[in-house]
N, C-alpha and C positions, 0 to 999 in steps of 0.2 A: 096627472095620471099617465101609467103609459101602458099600452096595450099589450100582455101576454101574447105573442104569435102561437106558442105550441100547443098554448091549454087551449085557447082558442079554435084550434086546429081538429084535437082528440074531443072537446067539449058537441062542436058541428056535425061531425062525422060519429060520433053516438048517437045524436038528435035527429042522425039525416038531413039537414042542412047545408045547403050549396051557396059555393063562395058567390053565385050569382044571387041569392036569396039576402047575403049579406051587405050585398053592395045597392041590392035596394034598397034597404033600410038605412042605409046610410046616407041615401040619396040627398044632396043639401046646394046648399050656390056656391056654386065654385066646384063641387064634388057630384057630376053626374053620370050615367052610363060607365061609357071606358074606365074614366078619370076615379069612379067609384072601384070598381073592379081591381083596376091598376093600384089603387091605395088597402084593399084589403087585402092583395097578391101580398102587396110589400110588408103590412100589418106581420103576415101570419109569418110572413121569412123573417121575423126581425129586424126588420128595417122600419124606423119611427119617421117615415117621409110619403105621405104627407103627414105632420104631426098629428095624433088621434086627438080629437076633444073630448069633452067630457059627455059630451053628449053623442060620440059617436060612440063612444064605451058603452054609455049607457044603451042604445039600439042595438048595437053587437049585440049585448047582454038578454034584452029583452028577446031578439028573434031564436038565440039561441035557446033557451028558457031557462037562467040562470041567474045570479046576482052578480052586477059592475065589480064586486069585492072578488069574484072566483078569478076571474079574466083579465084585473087591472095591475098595477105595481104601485104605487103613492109614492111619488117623486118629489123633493124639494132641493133647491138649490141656495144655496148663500155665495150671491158673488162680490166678488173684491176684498176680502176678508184680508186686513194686514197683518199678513204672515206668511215666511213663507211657505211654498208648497210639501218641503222635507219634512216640519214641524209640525203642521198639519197632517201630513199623512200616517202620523203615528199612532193619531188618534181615530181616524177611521178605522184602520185595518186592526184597533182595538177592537171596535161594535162592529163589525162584518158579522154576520152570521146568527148576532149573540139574538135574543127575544127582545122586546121594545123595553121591558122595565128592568133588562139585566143594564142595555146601555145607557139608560137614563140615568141610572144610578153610578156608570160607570164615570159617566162624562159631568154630573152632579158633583162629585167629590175629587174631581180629576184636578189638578195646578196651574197645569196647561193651560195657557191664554188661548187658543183655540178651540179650545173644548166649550166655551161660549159660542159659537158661532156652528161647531157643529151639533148641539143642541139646540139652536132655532131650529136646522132643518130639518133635526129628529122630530121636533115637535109640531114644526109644518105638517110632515109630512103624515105625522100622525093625525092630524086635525082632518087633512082630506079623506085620511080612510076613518075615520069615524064619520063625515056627511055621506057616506056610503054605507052607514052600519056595518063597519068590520069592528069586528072582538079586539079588543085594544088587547088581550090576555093572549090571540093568538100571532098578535105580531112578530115579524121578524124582520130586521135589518137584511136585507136581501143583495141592494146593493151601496157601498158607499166609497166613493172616489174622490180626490183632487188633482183638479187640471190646474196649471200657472196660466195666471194672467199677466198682464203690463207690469212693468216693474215703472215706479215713481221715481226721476232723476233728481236726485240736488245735488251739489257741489257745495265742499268745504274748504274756505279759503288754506292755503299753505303757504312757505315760506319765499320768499323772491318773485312771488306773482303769483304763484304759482296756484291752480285750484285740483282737486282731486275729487272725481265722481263717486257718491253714495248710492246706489242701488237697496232701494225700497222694496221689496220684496210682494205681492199680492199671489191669491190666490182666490179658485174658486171651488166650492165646498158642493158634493154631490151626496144628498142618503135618500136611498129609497126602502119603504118599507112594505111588506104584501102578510097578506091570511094565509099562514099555513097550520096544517091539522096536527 
């Protein structure tokens, strides 16, 4: 999951809630006083550092008076997926934007050897906003990206000694998906 900074923002500030109200509730080891403060400073700028847990959403959510579904994003990642990242990316920037069961069906009947891989993490991702009771009906693909990863070396022998490097190609597969009205 990863924490909305803005709804968060407009959600506290209807409620009357201060960032200092929120950084108690957050209070945890490792995340106290300043350290709390400083990580819901960063929370509401868009900055995912120090990473939110689930159960700091969850506290967000609670002091706010709100559900973890208004607040959070459902993130899922697939990394290492052999393919490359160009191949891959045709099939995200297919599901961007679309509803959760426009892409499922998109990516269900799709050819593409990737379109397995980014269907786990549609379906991840799905799994985590449903343990939150989000409307599977009002999903949507909100964000989904690939970064390259490492590329696997082998060599295939050639003529007079000679070898010629193979570049394996990897990637990694990013969909998130959130509750919109």
């Amino acid at each position: 999951m990863k924490l909305l900074g803005e709804k968060v923002k407009t959600l506290a500030e209807a409620n009357g809630v201060t960032r200092q109200d929120l950084a108690r509730a957050i209070e945890r080891t490792g995340l106290k006083g300043d350290r709390a403060l400083s990580a819901i400073n960063n929370w509401i700028g868009g900055k995912d550092h120090p990473r939110a847990r689930a159960e700091d959403i969850r506290r967000v959510a609670q002091t706010i008076g709100c559900e973890p579904k208004d607040i959070a994003r459902f993130v899922s990642k697939v990394r290492f997926h052999r393919g490359s990242e160009q191949k891959a990316k045709l099939l995200t920037d297919l599901v961007r934007g679309k509803s959760y069961l426009e892409a499922e069906n998109l990516l269900r009947f799709n050819s593409k050897r990737a379109a397995v891989n980014v269907r786990k993490a549609l379906n991840a991702a799905k799994a985590d906003a449903e343990q939150q009771q989000a409307d599977v009906e009002k999903l949507v693909v909100a964000e989904s990206s690939i970064d390259r990863a490492m590329h696997i070396k082998r060599f295939k022998a050639k003529d007079r000694g000679r070898a010629h490097q193979i570049l394996k190609r990897t990637s990694h597969i990013t969909v998130g998906v959130e509750e919109r009205n």
